[in-house]
C-alpha positions as CSV (number, residue, x, y, z in Angstrom):
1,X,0.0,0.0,0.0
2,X,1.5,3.5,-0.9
3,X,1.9,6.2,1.5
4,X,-1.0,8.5,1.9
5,X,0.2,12.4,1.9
6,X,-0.9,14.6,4.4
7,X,-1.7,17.8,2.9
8,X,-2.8,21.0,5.4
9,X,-4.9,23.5,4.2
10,X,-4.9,26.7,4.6
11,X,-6.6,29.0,7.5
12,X,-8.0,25.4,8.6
13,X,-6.4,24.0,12.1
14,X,-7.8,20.5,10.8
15,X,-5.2,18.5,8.4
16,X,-6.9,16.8,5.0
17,X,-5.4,13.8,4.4
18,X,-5.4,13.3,0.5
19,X,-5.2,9.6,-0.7
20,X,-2.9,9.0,-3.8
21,X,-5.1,6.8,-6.1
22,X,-4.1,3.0,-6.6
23,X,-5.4,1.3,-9.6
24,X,-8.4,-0.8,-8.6
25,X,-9.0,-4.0,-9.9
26,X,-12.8,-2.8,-11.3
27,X,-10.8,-0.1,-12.9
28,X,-8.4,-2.6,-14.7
29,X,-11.4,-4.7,-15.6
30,X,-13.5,-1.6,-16.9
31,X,-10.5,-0.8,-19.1
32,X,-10.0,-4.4,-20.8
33,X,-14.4,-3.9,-21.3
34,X,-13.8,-1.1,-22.6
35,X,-11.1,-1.8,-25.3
36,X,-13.0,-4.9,-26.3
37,X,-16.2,-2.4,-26.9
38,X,-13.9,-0.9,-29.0
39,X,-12.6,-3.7,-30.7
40,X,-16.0,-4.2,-31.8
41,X,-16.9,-1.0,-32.7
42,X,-13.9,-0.6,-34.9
43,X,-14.9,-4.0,-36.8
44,X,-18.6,-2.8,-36.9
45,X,-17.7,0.5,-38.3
46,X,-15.4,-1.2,-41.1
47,X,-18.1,-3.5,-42.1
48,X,-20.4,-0.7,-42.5
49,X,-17.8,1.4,-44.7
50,X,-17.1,-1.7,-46.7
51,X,-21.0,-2.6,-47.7
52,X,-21.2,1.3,-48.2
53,X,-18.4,1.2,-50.7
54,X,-20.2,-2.0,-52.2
55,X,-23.2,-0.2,-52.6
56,X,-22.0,2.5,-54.1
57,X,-20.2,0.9,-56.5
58,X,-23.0,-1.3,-57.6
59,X,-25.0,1.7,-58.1
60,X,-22.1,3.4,-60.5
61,X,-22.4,0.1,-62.5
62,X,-26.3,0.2,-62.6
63,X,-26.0,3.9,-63.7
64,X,-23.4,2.4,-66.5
65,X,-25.5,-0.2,-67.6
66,X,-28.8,2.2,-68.0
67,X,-26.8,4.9,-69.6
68,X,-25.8,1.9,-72.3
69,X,-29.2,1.1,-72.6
70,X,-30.5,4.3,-73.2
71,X,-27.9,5.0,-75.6
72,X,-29.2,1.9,-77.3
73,X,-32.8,2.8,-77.4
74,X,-32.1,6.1,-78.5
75,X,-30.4,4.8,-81.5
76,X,-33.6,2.3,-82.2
77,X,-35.8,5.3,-81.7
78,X,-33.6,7.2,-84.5
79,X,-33.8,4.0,-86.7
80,X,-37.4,3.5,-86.4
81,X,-38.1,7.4,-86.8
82,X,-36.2,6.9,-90.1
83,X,-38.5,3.9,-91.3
84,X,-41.2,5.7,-90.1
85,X,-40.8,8.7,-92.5
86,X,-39.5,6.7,-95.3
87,X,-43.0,4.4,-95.1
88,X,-44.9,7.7,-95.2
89,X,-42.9,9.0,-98.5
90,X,-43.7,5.2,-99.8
91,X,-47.4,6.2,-98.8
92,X,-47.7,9.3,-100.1
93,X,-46.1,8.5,-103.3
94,X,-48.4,5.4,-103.4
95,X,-51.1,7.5,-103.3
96,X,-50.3,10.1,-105.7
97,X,-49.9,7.3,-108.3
98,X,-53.0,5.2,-107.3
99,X,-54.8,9.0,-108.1
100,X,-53.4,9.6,-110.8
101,X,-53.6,6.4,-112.2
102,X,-57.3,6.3,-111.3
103,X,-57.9,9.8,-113.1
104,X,-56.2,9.1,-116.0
105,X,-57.5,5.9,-117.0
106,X,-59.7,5.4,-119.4
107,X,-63.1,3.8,-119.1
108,X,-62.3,0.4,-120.8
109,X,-59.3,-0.3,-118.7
110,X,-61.6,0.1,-115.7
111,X,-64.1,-1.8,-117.0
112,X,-61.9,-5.1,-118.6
113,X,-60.5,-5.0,-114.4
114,X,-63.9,-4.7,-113.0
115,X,-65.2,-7.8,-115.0
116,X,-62.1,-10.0,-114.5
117,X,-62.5,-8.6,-110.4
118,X,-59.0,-8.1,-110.4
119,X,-58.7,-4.9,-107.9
120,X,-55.2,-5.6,-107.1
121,X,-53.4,-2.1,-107.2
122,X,-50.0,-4.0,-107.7
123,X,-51.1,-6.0,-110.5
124,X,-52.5,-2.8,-112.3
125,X,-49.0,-0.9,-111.4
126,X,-45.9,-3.2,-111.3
127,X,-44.2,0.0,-110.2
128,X,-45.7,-0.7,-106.8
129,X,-43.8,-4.1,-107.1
130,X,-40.3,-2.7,-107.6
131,X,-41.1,0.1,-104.8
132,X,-42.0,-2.8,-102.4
133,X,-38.3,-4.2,-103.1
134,X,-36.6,-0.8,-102.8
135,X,-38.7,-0.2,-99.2
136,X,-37.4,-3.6,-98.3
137,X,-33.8,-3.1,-99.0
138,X,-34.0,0.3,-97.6
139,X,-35.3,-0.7,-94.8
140,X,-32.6,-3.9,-94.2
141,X,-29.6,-1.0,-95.1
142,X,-31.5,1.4,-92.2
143,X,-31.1,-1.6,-89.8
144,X,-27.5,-2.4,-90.7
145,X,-26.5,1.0,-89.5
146,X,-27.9,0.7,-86.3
């Protein structure tokens, strides 16, 4: 046991004894709890940074991915907006031949296709045949690209 110091205080007639503070064993016990809490907390708190990292990185990869995808549907929608007008310049051409086919004929031809019933626009036209092909292979070339 260490010495105890006797201290006086001043303007008092009564000496304080002061008792130099010995390590107890609770103390010693508290401090190994203690830095096992903290052993703990330490792992805890690097398991949470690690997921954290994870996570974040699986949501750069996500944001990867559905910037690739978009890119690729914003080339379809380019593609298809390409068929799209090129089927309504087939259509309106179409259409301007089919009238002025229809105004220009003569009454016989529409009769002789009347009483065979052939109404078939690409029998009467054989253009429409050859423009059929052309929208075909334009339409294979437009896909190619993209």
């Amino acid at each position: 046991m260490p010495p105890k110091r006797a201290a006086a205080i001043k303007g008092s007639k009564q000496v304080k004894r002061i008792a130099v503070k010995r390590p107890v064993q609770a103390d010693i016990d508290q401090d190994d709890e203690y830095q096992r809490r903290r052993e703990l907390n330490n792992i805890a708190v690097k398991k949470s940074r690690a997921k954290s990292r994870a996570r974040t990185q699986m949501t750069a990869a996500k944001v990867k991915e559905l910037q690739r995808e978009n890119t690729e549907l914003e080339g379809k929608i380019k593609m298809l907006s390409k068929e799209l007008d090129l089927l309504k310049e087939i259509l309106v051409l179409q259409a301007g031949k089919k009238h002025n086919s229809n105004t220009s004929e003569d009454a016989t031809t529409s009769q002789s296709s009347a009483a065979t019933g052939n109404n078939c626009s690409a029998a009467a036209n054989p253009d429409l045949i050859d423009q059929d092909h052309g929208y075909v292979s334009q339409i294979k070339r437009l896909r190619k690209t993209h």
